[in-house]
LONUTOR-436962 format. One record per residue (C-alpha): residue in three letters; residue number from 1; x negated, y, z negated. Coordinates in pm, 1 decimal, always signed. Example, Ala and Ser with C-alpha at 12.3 -4.5 7.8 and 13.67 -1.06 7.14 Angstrom:
BEGIN
NODE | rest | nr | X | Y | Z
NODE | ALA | 1 | -1230.0 | -450.0 | -780.0
NODE | SER | 2 | -1367.0 | -106.0 | -714.0
END
This chain:
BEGIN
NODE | rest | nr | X | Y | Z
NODE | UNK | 1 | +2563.3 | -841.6 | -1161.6
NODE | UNK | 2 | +2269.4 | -1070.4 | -997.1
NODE | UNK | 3 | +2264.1 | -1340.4 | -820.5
NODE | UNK | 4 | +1979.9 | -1626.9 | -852.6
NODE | UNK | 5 | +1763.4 | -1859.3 | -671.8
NODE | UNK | 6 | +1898.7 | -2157.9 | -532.0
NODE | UNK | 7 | +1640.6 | -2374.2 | -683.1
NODE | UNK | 8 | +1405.4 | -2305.9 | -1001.9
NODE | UNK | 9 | +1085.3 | -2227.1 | -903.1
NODE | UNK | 10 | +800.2 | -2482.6 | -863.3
NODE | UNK | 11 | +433.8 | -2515.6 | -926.0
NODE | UNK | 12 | +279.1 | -2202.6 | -807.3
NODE | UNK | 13 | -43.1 | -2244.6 | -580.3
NODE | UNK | 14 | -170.3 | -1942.4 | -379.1
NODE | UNK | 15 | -154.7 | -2047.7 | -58.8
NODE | UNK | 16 | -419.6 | -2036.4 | +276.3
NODE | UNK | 17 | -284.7 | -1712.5 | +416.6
NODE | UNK | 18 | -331.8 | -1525.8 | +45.0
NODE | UNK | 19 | -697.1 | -1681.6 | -4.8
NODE | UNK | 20 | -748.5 | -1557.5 | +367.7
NODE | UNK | 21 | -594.3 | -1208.7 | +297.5
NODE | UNK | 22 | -840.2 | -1147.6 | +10.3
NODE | UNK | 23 | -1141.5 | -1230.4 | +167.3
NODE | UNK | 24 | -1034.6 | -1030.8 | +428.1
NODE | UNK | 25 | -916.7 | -743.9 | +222.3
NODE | UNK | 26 | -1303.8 | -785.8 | +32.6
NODE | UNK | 27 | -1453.1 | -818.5 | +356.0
NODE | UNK | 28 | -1250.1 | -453.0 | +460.3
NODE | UNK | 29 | -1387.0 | -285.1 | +172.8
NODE | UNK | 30 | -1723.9 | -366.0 | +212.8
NODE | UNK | 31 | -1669.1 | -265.0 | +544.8
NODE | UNK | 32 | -1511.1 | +80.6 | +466.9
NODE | UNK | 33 | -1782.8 | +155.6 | +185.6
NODE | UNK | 34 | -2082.4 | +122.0 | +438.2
NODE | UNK | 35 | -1937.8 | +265.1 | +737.2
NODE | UNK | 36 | -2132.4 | +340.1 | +979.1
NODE | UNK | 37 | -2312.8 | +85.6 | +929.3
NODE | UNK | 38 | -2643.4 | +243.7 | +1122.2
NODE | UNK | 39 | -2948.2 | +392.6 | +1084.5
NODE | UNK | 40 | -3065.2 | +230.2 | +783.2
NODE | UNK | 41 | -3380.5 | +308.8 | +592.9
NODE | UNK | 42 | -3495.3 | +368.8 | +254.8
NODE | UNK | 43 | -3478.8 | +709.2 | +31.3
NODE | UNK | 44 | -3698.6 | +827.3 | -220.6
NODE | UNK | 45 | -3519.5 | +705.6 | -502.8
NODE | UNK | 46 | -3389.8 | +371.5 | -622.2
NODE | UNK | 47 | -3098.8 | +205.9 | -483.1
NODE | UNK | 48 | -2936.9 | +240.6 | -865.4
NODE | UNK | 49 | -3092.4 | +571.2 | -931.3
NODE | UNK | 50 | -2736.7 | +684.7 | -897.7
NODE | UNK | 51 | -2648.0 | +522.7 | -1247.3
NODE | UNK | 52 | -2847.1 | +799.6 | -1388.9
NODE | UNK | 53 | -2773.1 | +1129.3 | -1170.9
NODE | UNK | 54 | -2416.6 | +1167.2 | -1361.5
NODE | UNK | 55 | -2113.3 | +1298.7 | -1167.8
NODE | UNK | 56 | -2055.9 | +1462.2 | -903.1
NODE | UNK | 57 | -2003.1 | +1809.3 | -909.4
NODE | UNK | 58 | -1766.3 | +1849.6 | -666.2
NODE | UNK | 59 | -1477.3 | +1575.7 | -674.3
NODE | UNK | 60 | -1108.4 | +1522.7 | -605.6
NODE | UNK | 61 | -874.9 | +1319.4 | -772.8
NODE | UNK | 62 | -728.8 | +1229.1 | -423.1
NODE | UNK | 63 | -1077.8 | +1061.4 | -362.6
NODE | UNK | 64 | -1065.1 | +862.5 | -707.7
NODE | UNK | 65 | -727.0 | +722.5 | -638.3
NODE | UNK | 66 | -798.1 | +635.0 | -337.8
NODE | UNK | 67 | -1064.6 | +432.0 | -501.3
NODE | UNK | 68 | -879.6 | +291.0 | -773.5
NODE | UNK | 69 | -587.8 | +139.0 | -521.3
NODE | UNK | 70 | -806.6 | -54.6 | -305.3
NODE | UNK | 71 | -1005.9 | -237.7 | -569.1
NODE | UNK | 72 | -640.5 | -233.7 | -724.4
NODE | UNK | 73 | -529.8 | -480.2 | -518.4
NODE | UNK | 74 | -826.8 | -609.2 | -391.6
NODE | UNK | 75 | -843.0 | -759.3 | -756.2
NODE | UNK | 76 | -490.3 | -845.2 | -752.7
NODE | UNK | 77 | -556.5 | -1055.7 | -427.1
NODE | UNK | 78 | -879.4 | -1223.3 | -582.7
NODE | UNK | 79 | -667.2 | -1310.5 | -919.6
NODE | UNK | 80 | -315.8 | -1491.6 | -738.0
NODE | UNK | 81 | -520.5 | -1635.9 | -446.5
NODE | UNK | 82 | -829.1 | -1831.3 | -665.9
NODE | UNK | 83 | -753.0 | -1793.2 | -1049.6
NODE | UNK | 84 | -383.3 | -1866.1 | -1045.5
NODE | UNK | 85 | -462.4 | -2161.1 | -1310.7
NODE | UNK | 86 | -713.6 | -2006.6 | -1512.4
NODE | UNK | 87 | -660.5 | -1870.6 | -1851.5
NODE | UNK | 88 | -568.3 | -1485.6 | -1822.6
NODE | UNK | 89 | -842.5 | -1381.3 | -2023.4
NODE | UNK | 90 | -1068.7 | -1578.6 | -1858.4
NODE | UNK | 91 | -937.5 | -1442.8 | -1519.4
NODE | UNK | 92 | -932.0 | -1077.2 | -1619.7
NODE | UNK | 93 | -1282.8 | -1082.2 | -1706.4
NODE | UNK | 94 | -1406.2 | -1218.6 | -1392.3
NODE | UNK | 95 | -1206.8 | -1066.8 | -1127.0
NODE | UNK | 96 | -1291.8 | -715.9 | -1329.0
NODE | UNK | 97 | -1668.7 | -835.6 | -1352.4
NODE | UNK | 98 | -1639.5 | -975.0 | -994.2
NODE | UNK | 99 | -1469.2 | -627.3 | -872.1
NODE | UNK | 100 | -1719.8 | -390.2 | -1053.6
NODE | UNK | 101 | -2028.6 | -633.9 | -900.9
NODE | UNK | 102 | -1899.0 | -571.9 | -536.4
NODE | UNK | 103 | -1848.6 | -195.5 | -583.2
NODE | UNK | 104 | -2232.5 | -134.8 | -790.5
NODE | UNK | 105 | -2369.1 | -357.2 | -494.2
NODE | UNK | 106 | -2221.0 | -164.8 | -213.6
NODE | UNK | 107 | -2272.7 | +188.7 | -425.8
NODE | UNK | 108 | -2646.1 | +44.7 | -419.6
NODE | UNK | 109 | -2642.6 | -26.1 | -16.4
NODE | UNK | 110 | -2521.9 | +361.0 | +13.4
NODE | UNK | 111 | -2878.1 | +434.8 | -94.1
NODE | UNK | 112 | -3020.6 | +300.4 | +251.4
NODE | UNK | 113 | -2751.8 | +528.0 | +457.4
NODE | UNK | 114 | -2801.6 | +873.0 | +514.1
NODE | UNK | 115 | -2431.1 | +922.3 | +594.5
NODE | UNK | 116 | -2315.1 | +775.4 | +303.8
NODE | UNK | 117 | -2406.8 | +940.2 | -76.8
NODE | UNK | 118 | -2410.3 | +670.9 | -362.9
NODE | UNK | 119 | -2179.1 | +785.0 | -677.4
NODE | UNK | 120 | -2110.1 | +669.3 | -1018.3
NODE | UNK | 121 | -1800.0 | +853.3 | -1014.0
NODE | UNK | 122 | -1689.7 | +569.6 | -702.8
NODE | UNK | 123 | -1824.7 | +290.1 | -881.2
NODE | UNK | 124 | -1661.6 | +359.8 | -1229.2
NODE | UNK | 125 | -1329.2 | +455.3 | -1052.3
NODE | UNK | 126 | -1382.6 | +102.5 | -858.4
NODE | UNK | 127 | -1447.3 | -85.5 | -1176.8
NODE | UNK | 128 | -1111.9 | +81.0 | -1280.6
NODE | UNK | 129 | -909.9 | +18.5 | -1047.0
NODE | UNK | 130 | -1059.9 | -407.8 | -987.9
NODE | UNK | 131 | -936.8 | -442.8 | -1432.9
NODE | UNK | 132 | -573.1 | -281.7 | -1339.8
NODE | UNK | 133 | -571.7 | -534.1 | -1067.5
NODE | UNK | 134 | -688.9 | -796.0 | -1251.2
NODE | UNK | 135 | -490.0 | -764.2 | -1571.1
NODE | UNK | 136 | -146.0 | -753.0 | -1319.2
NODE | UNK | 137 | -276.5 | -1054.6 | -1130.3
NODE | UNK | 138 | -330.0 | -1218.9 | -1510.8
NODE | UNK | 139 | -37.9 | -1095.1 | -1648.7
NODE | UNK | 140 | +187.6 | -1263.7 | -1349.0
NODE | UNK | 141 | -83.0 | -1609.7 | -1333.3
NODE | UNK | 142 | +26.0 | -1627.0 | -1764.6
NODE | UNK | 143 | +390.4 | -1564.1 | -1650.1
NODE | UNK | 144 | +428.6 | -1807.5 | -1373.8
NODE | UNK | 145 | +226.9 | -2023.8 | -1643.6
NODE | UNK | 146 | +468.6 | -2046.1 | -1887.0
NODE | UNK | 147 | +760.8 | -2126.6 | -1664.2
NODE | UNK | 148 | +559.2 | -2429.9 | -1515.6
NODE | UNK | 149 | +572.2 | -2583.0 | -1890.6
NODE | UNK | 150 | +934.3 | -2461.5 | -2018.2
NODE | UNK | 151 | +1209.6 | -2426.8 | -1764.5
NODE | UNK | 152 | +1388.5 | -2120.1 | -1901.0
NODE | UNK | 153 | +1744.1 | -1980.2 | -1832.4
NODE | UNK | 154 | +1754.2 | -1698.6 | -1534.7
NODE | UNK | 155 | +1804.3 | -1418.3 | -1839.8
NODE | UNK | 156 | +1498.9 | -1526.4 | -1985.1
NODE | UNK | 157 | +1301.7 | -1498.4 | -1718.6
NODE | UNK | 158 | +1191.5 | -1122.7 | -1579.2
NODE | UNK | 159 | +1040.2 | -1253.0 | -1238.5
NODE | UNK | 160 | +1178.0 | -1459.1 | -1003.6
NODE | UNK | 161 | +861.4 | -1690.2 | -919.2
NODE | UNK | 162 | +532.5 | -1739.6 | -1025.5
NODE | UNK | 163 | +266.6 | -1452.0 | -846.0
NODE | UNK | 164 | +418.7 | -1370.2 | -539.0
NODE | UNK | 165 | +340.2 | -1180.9 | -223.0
NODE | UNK | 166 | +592.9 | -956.7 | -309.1
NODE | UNK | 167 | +385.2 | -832.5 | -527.9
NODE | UNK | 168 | +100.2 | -756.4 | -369.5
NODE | UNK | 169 | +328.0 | -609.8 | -67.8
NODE | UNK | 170 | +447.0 | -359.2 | -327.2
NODE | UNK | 171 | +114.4 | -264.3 | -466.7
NODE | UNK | 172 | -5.7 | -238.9 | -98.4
NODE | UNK | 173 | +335.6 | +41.2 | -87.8
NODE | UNK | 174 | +253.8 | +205.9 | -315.7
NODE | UNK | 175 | -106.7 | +260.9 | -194.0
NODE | UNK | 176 | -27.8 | +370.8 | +104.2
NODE | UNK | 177 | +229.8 | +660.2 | +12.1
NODE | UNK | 178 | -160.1 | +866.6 | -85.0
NODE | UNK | 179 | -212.6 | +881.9 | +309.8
NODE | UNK | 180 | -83.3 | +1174.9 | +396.1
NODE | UNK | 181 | +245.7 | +1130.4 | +655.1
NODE | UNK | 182 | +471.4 | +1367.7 | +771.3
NODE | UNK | 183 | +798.3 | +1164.3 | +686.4
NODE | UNK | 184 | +827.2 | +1111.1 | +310.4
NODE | UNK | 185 | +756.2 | +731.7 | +253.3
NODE | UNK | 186 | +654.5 | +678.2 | +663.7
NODE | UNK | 187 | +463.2 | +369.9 | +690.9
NODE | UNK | 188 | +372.6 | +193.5 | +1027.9
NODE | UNK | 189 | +273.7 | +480.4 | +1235.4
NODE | UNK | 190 | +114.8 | +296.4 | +1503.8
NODE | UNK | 191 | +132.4 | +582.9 | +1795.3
NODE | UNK | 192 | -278.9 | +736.1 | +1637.0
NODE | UNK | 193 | -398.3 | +410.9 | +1638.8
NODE | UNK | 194 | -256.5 | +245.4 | +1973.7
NODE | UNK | 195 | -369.1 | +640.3 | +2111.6
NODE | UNK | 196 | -759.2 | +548.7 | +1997.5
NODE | UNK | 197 | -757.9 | +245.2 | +2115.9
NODE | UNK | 198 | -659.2 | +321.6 | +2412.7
NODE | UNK | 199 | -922.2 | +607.0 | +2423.5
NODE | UNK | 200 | -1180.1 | +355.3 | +2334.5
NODE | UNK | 201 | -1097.9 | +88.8 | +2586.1
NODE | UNK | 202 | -1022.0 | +348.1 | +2903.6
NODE | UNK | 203 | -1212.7 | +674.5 | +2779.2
NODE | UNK | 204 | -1059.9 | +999.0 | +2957.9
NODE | UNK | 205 | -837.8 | +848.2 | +3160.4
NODE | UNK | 206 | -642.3 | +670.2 | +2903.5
NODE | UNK | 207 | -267.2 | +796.3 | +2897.2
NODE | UNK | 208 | -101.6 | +1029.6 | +2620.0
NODE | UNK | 209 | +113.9 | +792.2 | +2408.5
NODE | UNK | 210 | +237.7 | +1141.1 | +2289.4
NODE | UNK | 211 | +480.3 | +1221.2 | +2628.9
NODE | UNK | 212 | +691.8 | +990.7 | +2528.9
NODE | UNK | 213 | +833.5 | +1155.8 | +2207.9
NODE | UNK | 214 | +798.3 | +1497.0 | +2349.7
NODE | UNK | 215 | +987.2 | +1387.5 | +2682.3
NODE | UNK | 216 | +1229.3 | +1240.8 | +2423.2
NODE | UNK | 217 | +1313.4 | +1569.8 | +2211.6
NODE | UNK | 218 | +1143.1 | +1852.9 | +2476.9
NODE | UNK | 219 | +1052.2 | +2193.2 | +2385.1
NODE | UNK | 220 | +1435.8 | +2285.0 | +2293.3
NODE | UNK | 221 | +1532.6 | +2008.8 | +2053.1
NODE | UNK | 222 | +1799.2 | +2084.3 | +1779.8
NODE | UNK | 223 | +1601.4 | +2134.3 | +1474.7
NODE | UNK | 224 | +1911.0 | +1872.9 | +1287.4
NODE | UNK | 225 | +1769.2 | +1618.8 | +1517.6
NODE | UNK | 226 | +1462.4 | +1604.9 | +1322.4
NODE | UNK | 227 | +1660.9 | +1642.5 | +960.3
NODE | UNK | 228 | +1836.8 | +1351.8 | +1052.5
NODE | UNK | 229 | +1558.1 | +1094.1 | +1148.7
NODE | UNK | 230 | +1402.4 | +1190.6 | +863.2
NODE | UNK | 231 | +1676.6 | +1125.1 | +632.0
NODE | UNK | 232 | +1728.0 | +804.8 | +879.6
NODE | UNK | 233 | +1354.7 | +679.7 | +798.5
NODE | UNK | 234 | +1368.5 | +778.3 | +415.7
NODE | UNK | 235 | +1681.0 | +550.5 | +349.4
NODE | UNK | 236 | +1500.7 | +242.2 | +555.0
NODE | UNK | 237 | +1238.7 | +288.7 | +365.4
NODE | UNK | 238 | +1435.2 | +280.6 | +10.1
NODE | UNK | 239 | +1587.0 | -21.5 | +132.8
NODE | UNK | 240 | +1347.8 | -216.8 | +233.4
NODE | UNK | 241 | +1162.0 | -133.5 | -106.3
NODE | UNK | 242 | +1438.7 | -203.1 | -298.7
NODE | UNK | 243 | +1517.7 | -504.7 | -161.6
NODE | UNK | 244 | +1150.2 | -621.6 | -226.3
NODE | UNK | 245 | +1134.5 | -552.4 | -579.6
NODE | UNK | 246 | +1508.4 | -658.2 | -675.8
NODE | UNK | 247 | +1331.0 | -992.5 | -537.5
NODE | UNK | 248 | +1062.7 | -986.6 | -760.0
NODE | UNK | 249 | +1257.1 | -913.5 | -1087.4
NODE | UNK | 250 | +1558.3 | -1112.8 | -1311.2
NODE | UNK | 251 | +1858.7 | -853.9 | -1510.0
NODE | UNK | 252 | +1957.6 | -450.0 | -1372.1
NODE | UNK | 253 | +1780.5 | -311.1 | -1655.4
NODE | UNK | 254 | +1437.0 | -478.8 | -1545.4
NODE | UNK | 255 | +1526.1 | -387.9 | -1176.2
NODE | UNK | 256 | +1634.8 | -57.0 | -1279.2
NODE | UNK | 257 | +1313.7 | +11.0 | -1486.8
NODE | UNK | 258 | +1076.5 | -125.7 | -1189.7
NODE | UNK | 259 | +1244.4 | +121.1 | -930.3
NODE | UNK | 260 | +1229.7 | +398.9 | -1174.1
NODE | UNK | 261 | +858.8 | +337.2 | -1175.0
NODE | UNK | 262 | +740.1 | +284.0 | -833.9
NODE | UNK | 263 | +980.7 | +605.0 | -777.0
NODE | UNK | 264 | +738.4 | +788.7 | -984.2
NODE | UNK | 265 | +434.3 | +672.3 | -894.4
NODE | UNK | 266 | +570.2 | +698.4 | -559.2
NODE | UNK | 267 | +663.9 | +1047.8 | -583.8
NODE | UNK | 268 | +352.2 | +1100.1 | -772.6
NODE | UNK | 269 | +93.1 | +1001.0 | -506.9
NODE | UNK | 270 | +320.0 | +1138.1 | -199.6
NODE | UNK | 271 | +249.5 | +1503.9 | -420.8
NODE | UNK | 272 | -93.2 | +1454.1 | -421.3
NODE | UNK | 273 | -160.8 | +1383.3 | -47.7
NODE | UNK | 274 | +83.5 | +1661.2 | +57.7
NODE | UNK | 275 | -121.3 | +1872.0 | -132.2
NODE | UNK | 276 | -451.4 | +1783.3 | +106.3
NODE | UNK | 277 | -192.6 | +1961.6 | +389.8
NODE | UNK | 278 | -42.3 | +2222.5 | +291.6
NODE | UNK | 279 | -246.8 | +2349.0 | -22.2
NODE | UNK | 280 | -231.9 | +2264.1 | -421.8
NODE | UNK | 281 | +28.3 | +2543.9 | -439.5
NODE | UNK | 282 | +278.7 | +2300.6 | -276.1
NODE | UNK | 283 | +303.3 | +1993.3 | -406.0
NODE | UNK | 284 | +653.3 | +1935.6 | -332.9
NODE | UNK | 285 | +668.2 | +1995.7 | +57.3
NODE | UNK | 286 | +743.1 | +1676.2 | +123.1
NODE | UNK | 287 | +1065.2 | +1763.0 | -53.0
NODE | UNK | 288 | +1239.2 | +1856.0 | +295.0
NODE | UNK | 289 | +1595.4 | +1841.1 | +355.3
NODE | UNK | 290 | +1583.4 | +1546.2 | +535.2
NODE | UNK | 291 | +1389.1 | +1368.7 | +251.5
NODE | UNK | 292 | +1657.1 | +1451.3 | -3.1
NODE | UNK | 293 | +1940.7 | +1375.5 | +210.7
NODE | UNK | 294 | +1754.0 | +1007.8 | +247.3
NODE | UNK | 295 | +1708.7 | +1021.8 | -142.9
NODE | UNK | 296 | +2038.4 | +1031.6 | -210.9
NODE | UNK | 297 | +2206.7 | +803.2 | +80.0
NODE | UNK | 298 | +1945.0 | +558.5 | -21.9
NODE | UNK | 299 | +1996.5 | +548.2 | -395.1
NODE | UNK | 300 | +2316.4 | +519.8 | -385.0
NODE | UNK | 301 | +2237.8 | +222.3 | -112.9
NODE | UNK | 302 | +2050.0 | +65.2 | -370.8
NODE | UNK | 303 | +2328.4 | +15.4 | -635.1
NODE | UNK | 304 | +2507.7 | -209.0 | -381.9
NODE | UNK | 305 | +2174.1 | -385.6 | -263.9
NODE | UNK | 306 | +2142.2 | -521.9 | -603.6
NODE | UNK | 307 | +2429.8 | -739.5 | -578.6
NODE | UNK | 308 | +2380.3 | -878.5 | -271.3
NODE | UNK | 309 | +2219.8 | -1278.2 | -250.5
NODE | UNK | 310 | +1817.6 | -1359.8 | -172.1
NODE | UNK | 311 | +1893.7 | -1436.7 | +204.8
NODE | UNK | 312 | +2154.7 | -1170.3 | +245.8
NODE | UNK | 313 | +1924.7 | -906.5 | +99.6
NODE | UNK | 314 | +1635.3 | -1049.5 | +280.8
NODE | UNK | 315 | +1779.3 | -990.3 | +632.8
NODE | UNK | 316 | +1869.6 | -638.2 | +464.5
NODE | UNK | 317 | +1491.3 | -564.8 | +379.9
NODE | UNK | 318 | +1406.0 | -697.6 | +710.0
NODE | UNK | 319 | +1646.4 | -457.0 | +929.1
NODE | UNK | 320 | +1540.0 | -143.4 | +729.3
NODE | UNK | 321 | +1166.2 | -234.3 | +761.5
NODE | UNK | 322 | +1215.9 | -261.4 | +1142.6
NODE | UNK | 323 | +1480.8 | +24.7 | +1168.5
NODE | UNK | 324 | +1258.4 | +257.8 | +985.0
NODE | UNK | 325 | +942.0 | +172.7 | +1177.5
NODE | UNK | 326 | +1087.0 | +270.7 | +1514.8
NODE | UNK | 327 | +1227.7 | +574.5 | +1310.3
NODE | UNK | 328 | +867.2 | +697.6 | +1238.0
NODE | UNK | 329 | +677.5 | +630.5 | +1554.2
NODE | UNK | 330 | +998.9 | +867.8 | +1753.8
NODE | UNK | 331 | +1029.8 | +1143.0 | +1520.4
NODE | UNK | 332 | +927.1 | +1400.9 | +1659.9
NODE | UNK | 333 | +637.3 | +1603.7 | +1646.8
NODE | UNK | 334 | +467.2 | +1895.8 | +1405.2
NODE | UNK | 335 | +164.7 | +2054.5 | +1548.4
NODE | UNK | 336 | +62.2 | +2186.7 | +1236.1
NODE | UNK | 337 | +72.2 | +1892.3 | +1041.1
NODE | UNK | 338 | -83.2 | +1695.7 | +1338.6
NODE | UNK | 339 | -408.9 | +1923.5 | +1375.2
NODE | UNK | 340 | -445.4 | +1944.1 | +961.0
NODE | UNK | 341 | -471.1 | +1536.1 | +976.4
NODE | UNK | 342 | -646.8 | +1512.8 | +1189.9
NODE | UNK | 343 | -917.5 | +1779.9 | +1029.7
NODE | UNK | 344 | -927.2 | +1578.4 | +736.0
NODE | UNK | 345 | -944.4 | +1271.3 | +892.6
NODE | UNK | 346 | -1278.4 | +1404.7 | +1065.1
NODE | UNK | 347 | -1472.4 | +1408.3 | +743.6
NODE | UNK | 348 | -1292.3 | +1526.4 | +452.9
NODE | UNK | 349 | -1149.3 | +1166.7 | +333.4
NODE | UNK | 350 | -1327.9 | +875.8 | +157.4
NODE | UNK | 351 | -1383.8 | +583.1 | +354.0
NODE | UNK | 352 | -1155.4 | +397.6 | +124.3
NODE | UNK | 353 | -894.0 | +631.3 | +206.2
NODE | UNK | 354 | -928.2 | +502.4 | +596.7
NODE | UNK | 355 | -874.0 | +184.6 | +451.5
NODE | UNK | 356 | -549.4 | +228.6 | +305.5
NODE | UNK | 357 | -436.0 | +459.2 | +612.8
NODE | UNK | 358 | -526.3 | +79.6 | +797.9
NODE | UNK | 359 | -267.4 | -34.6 | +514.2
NODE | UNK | 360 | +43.0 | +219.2 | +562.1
NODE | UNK | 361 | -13.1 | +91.3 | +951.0
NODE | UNK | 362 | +39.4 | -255.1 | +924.1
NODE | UNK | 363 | +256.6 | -272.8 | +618.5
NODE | UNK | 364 | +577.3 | -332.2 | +786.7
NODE | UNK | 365 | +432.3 | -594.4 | +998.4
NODE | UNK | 366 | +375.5 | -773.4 | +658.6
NODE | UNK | 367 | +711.2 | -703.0 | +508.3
NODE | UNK | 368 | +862.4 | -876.6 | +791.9
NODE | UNK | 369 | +709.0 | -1156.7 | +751.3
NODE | UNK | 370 | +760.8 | -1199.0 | +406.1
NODE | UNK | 371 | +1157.9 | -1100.3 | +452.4
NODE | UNK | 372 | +1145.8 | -1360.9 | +715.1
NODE | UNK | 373 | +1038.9 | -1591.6 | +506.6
NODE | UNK | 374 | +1237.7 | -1527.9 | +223.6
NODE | UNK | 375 | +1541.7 | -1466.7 | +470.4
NODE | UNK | 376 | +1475.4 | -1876.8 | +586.8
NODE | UNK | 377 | +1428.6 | -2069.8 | +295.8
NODE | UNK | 378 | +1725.2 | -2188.1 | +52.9
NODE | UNK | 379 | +1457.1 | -2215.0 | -250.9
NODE | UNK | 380 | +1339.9 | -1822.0 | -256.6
NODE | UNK | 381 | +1026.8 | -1888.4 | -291.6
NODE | UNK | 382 | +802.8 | -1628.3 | -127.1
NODE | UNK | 383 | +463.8 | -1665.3 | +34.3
END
């Protein structure tokens, strides 16, 4: 059983705040490709001499994806936010085009860094990455299309409005599960950040955020304490996921096939960060007991979140993305995990990949806003 909007959907227009998120998302990436932005001069060779020096040698697929997500929805943004009338072909060509332009002129500013290193391997994955975006953004602009010009029945219809920021939200999910966290699924870790800041604005004398949690647990804490917040965060985060996309989607078999896919690619891209930590020989650490005891609480959560109403599973979404934020920035501590981050983070991740750490940070400050919104208004329409 599913329940239905209150009113059928209306003209879809991307509104201010999307337009404003894209260029802001473009604006990040350029950003993030040409950090630092200092000491520039020319090289020796061309700025697109790089078009011609082949691959890489050395590469990682951890690198690539991380490519191939940000132009991912960096081309979603550009497609719902400024081509939402266009034809779909016509849109998928020139967000792709427009995507593939940005990353070949950026690759081509590397050339003037000496701490950044020009690659085709960055600017093909980027072109890859801007058509998946663009060809979701089309496919939802044709879809939300249609349903402008024939009013179809709820079981004909496999969204629930024309492109939505649910969407992107979940695309910007799914991004951030390749930043490697020790809770599976953690998102909104703002204790690092708030800690740097702090460094930058006070220097040494700026407090450790980090008593808090360890005055919390001390040196003594049952190790179940841990288990359990774990298992705590992991169902909050199922929740509030699953409540997004049974927004998004019309009939339990689509719902059911949508989960079942951003469970894989989920578990998919959580592999591949935990293998940055703990080696490629484990894969699957992230497999703790507290993660599979949130696995299974939360699926079989799920089942009853898919009956529930828009607003009533709104305010659900919206608890478990507050719930499970607190949950992440208390858990405590692991030392080891902590000093191997924090390694990589010194110079063994893209600059992209800072960019979507930047994402897993303010992501539930963006799903609660857009359960808000869906939580308040009687139509369902999203942002």
């Amino acid at each position: 059983m599913f329940t239905t909007p209150l009113a059928s959907p209306g003209p879809q227009r991307a509104t201010a705040l999307v337009r404003a998120l894209s260029l802001l998302f473009a604006a990040a990436v350029a950003f993030a490709t040409l950090y630092p932005l200092v000491d520039w001069r020319p090289r020796g060779a061309g700025a697109f001499a790089f078009l011609l020096g082949g691959l890489p040698r050395y590469w990682t697929w951890f690198d690539v994806l991380s490519n191939v997500l940000a132009y991912g929805v960096l081309a979603l943004l550009l497609s719902i936010a400024w081509l939402a009338r266009a034809r779909p072909w016509v849109a998928f060509v020139v967000v792709t085009v427009a995507g593939s332009l940005l990353s070949l002129s950026l690759e081509a500013a590397q050339s003037w860094l000496p701490a950044r290193v020009p690659s085709l391997l960055d600017w093909l994955a980027n072109t890859a990455g801007a058509a998946g975006g663009a060809w979701l953004g089309a496919t939802l602009n044709r879809a939300a299309q249609r349903s402008e010009r024939v009013v179809l029945p709820v079981r004909d219809r496999w969204f629930e409005q024309g492109p939505p920021m649910g969407w992107v939200l979940l695309l910007l999910w799914l991004s951030a599960q390749l930043v490697p966290q020790r809770l599976l699924f953690a998102t909104g870790h703002v204790e690092p950040v708030l800690q740097r800041l702090l460094g930058w604005m006070l220097g040494p004398e700026a407090p450790d955020l980090s008593w808090a949690a360890d005055r919390m647990w001390g040196a003594h804490a049952p190790a179940g304490y841990g288990v359990a917040i774990e298992a705590a965060a992991v169902i909050c985060a199922l929740c509030a996921v699953g409540s997004l996309a049974f927004s998004l989607v019309h009939g339990s078999r689509r719902r059911l096939l949508l989960v079942a896919g951003i469970a894989a690619v989920a578990f998919a891209l959580r592999s591949l960060a935990t293998q940055m930590v703990y080696g490629v020989s484990a894969p699957f650490a992230w497999l703790t007991p507290g993660a599979q005891g949130g696995l299974v609480v939360g699926t079989v959560l799920l089942y009853g979140l898919e009956t529930l109403g828009p607003r009533t599973r709104a305010a659900f979404g919206l608890a478990a993305t507050l719930v499970g934020a607190v949950l992440v920035n208390i858990a405590p501590g692991d030392p080891y995990f902590d000093t191997t981050v924090a390694g990589l983070s010194a110079g063994q991740l893209s600059n992209l990949h800072g960019l979507l750490r930047s994402v897993s940070v303010v992501w539930p400050a963006l799903a609660v806003v857009w359960f808000s919104r869906r939580g308040g208004r009687g139509d369902a329409r999203s942002l």
